[in-house]
N, C-alpha and C positions, 0 to 999 in steps of 0.2 A: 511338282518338282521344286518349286521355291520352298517350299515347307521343308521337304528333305534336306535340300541346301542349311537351311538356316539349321537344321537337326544334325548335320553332319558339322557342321561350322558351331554349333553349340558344343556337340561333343568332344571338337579336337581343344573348344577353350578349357572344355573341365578336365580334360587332359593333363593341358597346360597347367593349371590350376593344382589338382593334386601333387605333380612332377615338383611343384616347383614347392609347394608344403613340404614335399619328403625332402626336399635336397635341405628345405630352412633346420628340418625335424635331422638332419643328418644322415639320410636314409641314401644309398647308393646308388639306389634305383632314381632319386628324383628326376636329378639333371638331364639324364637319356632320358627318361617319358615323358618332362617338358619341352624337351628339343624335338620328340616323335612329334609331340601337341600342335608346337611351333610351324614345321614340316607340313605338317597336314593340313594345318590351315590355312598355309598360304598359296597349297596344291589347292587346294576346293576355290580359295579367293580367285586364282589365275583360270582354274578353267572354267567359273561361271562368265569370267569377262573376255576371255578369248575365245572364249565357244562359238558367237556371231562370225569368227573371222574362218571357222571354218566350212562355213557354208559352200558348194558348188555355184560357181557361175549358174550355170544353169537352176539351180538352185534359190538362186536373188532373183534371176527373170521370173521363175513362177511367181513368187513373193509378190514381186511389184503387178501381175496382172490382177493377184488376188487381194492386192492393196484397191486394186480401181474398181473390182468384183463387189467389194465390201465397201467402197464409197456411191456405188451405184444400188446398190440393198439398201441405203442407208437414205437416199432420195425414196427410193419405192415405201421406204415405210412411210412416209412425210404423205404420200400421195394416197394412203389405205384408206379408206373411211371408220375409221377408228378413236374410241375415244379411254378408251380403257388404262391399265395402270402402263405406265411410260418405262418400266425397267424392262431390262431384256437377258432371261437367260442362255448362256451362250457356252454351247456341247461342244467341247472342243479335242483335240487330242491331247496327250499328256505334255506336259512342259520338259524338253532339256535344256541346255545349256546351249546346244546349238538351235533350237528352234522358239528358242524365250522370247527374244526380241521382234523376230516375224508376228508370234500369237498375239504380242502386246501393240503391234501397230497394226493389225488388223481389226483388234477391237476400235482402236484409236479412230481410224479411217470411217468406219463402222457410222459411231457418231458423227462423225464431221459432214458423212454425206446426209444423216438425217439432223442435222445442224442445230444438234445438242438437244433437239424435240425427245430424244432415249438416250437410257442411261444402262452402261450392262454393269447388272445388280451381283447376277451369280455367277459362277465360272464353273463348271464341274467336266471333268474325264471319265472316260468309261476304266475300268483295270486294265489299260497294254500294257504287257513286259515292257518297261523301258527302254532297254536294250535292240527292242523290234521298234520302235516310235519309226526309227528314221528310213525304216527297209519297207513298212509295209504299204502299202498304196491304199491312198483312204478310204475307197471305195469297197475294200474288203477290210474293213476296222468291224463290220460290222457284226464279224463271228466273236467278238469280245465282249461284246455285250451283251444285256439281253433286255426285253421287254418291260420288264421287271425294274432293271437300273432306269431306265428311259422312265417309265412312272413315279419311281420314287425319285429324279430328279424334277421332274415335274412340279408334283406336289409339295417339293423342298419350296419352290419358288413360285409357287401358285397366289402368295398373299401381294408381290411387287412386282412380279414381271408379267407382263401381260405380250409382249413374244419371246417367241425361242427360235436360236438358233442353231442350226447345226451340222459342225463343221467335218463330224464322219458321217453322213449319212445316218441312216436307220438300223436297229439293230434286227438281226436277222430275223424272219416271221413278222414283219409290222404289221400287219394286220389282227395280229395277235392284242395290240396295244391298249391298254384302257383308257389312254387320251384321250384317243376319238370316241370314246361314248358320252363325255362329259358336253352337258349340254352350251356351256358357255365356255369356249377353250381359249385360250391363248393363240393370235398367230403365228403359223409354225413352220420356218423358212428354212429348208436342207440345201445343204451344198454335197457332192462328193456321194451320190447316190444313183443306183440304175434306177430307171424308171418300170420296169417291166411288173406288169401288173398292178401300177398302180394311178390308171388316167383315172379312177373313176373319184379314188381320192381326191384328186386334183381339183376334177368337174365340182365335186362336193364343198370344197373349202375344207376340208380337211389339211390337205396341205394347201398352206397360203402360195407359197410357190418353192420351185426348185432351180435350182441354178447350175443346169449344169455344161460340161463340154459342145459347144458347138459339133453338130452332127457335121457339118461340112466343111471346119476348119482345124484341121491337124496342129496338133499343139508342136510348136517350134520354140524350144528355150534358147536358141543360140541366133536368133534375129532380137534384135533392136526392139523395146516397148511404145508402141504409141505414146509421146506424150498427153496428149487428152486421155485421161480415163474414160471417156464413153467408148471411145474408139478401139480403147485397150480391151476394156469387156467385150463391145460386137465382135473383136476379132478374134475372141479365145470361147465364150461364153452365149449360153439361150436360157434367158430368165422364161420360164413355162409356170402359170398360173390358169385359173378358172376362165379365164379372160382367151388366151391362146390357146390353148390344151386341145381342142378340136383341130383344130388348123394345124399344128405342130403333131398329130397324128397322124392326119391327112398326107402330111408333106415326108415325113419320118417316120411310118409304120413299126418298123421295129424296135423302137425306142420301149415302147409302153407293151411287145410282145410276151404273153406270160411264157415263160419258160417249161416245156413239159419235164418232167421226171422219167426218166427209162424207168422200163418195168422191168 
């Protein structure tokens, strides 16, 4: 979405620019098409900077649990027995106006918890309608994508980041995915994804972990955020890796239950 921005905010200057040729050239048309120029560009400038202010209340409380979600990933990387390349590419959903600055202190937080040890190298979106960014719930982002884009975002980033993160979940069929065949992968940390059918991944290191809703705490945007980030995560969030994955089965069965198909 920043690219568009600056594509839209390019076009209203060349706008300006020819309007204001024609009016020097004496053309009739100038003055009105440098004032439409004019107009539109200071429309694009006000709603990329008031865009934050339209967020829900409840809408800033998610933010901030997943500000302490993302400084606590950020210690667990520090903690992996890893030595591999330090960038990290990071799957995120698309950028608007209203959701730019949550995306950008997320990465932020990101680092700080693994305390500058990574650095996010790439940034890449699946194609969501824009327009749907802010309606759809992340954990169904995943019929946007496909298998396909998840590898070629991969291998985009396979020469500096050595993990990936990812902030819709997996694109529908992951087991379909050619990641997992490669013998030396990247680790590969999702947020915002059902678990059903996939402990064995887990068991495998294939996914390095997943982080998702708390099985036994009901998400509540209109209470109060712990200030401690640990406290913010244990009361929203269950980081599930090779490590838990047994025990978090044991305890949560249908977490990891494959879904049958009607016939």
């Amino acid at each position: 979405m920043t690219t568009l921005w600056y594509g839209l905010f390019g076009a209203s200057a060349l706008i300006i620019i020819i309007g204001m040729a024609g009016y020097r050239g004496g053309a009739i048309w100038g003055r009105p098409l440098a004032g439409l120029g004019t107009i539109a560009a200071i429309a694009i400038g006000i709603s990329r900077l008031a865009g934050p202010m339209f967020a829900s209340p409840e809408r800033k409380v998610q933010a901030a649990y997943e500000y302490a979600a993302m400084q606590c990933v950020g210690e667990y990387l520090t903690e992996l027995d890893y030595a591999g390349p330090t960038g990290i590419l990071f799957i995120e959903e698309p950028t608007t106006p209203v959701n730019e600055s949550v995306l950008r202190e997320r990465q932020t937080w990101l680092v700080a918890g693994a305390k500058d040890a990574f650095a996010v190298e790439l940034v890449r979106s699946p194609d969501i309608p824009l327009d749907r960014v802010g309606s759809i719930n992340p954990q169904h982002m995943s019929k946007y994508w496909t298998t396909k884009d998840f590898d070629s975002f991969v291998k985009e980033g396979a020469a500096q980041c050595g993990i990936i993160i990812s902030m819709v979940g997996l694109p529908a069929e992951p087991n379909k995915i050619r990641f997992w065949r490669q013998r030396k992968r990247p680790k590969f940390i999702v947020f915002n994804q059902r678990l059903n059918g996939l402990q064995k991944s887990i068991e495998q290191g294939k996914i390095t972990a997943a982080v998702i809703t708390h099985p036994e705490k009901p998400i509540d945007n209109k209470a109060s955020v712990p200030q401690d980030y640990r406290e913010a995560f244990d009361s929203r969030y269950l980081l599930v890796d090779k490590k838990n994955v047994k025990e978090v089965a044991k305890k949560y069965p249908w977490i990891f239950k494959v879904k049958r198909r009607r016939e």
